[in-house]
MIROFI-430277 format. One record per atom (N, C-alpha, C): x, y, z. Coordinates in pm, whole numbers, plus 50000, padded with zeros to 5 digits. Example, Ala and Ser with C-alpha at 12.3 -4.5 7.8 and 13.67 -1.06 7.14 Angstrom:
// MIROFI-430277
513194943150780 512304955050780 513204967050780 512854977550708 513674989450714 512905000350787 
END
This chain:
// MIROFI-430277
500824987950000 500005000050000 500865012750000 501995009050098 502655025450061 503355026249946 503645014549865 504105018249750 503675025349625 502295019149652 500735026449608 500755041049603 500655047549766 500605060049806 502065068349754 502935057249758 504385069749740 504235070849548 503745065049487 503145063949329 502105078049336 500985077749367 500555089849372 500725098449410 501295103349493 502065109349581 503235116949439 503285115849362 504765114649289 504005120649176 502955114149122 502375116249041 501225128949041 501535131949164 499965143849206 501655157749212 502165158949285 503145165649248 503935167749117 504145155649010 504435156848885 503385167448832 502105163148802 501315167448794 500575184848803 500905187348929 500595202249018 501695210148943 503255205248941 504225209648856 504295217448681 503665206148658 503645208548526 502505215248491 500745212648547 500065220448521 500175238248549 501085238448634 500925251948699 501865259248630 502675252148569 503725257748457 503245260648338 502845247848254 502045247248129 500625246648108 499295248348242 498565251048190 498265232848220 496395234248184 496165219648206 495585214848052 495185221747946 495445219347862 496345216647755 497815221647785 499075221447746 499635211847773 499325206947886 500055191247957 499505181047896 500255174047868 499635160147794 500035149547867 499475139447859 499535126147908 500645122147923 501455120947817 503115115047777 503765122047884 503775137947886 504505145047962 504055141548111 503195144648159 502845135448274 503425124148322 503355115748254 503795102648264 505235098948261 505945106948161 507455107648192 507465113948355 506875125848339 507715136748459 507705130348617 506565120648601 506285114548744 506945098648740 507295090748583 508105083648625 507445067948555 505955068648556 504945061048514 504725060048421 503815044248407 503065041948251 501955046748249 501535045648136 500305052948087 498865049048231 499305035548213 498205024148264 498205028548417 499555031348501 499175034048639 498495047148604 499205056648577 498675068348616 496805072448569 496395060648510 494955056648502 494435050048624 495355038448685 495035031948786 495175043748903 495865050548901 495425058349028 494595071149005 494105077948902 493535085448935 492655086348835 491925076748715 491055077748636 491015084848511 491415094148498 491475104848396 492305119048408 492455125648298 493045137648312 492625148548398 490805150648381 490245153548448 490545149848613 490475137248644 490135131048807 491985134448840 492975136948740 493945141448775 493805154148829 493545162648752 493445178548770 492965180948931 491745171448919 491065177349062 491595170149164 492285156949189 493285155549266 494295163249282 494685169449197 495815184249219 495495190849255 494135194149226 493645207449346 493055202049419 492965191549487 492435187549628 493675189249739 494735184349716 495655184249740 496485198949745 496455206849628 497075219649683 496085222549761 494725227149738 493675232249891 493975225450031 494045215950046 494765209750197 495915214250238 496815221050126 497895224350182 497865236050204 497085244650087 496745264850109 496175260250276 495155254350338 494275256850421 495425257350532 496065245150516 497325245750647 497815260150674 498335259550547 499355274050551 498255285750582 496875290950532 496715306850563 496025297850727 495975289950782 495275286350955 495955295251047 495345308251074 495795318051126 495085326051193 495185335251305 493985346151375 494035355451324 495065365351220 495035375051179 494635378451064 494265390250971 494505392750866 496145398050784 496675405450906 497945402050862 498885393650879 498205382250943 498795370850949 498165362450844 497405364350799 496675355050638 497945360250540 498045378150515 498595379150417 500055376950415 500715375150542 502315365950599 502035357850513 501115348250565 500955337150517 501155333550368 500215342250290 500535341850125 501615345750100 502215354550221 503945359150089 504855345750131 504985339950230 505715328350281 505105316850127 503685317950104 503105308149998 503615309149882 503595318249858 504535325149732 506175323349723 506705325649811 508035320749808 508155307949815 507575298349847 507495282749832 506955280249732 505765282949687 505335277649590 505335282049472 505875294349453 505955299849322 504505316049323 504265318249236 503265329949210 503245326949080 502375324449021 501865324848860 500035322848846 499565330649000 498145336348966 497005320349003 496335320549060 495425310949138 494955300949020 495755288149090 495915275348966 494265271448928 493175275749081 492205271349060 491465279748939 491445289248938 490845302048846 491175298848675 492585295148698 493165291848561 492615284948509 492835272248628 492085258948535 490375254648482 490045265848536 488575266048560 488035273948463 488985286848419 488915291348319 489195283848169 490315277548186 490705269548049 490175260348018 489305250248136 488315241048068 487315251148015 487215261148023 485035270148006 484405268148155 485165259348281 484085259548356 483005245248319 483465241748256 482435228648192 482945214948294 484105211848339 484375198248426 484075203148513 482835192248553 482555192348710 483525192148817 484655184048797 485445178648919 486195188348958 486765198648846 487205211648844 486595221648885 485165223348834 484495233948850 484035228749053 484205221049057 483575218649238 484485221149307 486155217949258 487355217649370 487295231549356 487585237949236 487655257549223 486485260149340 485715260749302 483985264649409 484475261649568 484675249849569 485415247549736 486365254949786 487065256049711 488475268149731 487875277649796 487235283549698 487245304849652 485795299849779 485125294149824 483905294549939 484825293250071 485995284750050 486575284150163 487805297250183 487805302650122 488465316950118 487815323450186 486675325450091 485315338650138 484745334550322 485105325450350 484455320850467 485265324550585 487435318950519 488395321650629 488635334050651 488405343350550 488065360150563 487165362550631 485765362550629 485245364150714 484955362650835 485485347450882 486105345550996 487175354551043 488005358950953 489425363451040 488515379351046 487615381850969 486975400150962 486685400151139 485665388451178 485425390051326 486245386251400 487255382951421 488375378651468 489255396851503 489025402151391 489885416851395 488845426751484 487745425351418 486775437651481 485855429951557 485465424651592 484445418251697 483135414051667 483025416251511 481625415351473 481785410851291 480655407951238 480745404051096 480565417551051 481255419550913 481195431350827 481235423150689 480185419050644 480715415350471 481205423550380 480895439450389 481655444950305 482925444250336 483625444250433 484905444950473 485335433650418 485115420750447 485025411250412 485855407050202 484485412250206 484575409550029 485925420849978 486075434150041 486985440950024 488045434150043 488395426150129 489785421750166 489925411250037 488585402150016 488545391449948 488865394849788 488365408049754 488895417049651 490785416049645 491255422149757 492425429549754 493295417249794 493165399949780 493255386149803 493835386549669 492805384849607 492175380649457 493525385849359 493185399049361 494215410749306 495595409249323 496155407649468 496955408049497 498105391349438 496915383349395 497485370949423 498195371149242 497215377049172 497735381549005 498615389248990 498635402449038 499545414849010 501025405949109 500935399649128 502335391649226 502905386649091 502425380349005 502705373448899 503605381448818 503695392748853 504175404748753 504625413448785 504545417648912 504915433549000 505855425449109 506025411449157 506325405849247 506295411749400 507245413049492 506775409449610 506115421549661 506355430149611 506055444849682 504495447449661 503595436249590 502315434149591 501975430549714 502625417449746 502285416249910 502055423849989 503175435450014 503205440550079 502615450950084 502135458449962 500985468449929 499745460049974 499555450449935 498195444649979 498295446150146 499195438850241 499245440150370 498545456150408 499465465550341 499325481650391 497745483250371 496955479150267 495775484550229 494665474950326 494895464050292 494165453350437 494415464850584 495755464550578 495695473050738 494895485850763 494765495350667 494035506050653 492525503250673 491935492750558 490825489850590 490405482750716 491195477650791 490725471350906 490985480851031 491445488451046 491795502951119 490445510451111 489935511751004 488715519750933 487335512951005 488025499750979 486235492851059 486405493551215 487815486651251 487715493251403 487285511751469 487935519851376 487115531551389 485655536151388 485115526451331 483145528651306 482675516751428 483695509951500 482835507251595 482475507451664 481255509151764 481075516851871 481645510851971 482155521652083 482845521252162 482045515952268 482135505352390 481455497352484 482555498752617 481645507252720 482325510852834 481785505852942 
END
């Protein structure tokens, strides 16, 4: 069995590699299959299709984003993404890409993307009451905005996005602690 697991394991990282480089339409089977080491036939036996590949790659990076932003702050979320970024690279949210380059048409894709970006919108809003004491969705979606943004313009402007994003998160969360009423 662990020989099993250290096979996929190999192959879900081959995989995450190359799609996030070339795109999941650009990657082909062959290339796959060299880069992780395998025949055609396992890398069917473990994960079904190109498709049931893809979304094993993003099941798998989401377990690992969730580790990494598990945090009380908002500027400890956005630590979090520049530390993500220096490990993992920056070339703009693999889920968005891939979700874009099918049309949005694979389910298995279109559900792991949806799980993501809900479990984003949710750890923001968690961390919004965590900062100010109460829910604010606009604040919320603002940060989830300046997430979004920040995670593309990295792709291209590199790190000093981070860190503009940090400054503007901090402003806005300063702003909501200012509108809230004071309890004596």
């Amino acid at each position: 069995m662990q020989a099993s697991n250290d096979i996929r394991a190999r192959l879900l990282d081959a995989a995450e590699a190359l799609f996030d480089r070339h795109g999941f339409t650009a990657t082909g089977m062959d290339r796959l299959t060299s880069a992780a080491g395998i025949s055609s036939r396992t890398l069917y036996k473990h994960v079904g299709s190109k498709n049931g590949l893809m979304a094993a790659v993003l099941q798998a990076r989401d377990r690992r984003f969730r580790r990494r932003v598990d945090v009380a702050s908002v500027d400890a979320f956005f630590a979090a993404l520049e530390t993500w970024f220096a490990e993992e690279g920056a070339r703009g949210c693999l889920f968005l890409r891939t979700w874009r380059e099918t049309g949005g048409d694979v389910p298995e894709i279109a559900e792991a993307m949806s799980r993501h970006k809900a479990f984003m919108q949710e750890t923001i809003g968690e961390l919004v009451v965590s900062e100010i004491g109460s829910r604010d969705e606009a604040l919320a979606d603002e940060i989830l905005v300046l997430f979004e943004g920040m995670v593309h313009a990295y792709t291209y402007r590199g790190e000093a996005m981070a860190s503009a994003a940090r400054r503007a998160v901090h402003t806005l969360v300063s702003a909501a602690r200012a509108r809230e009423p004071k309890t004596e």
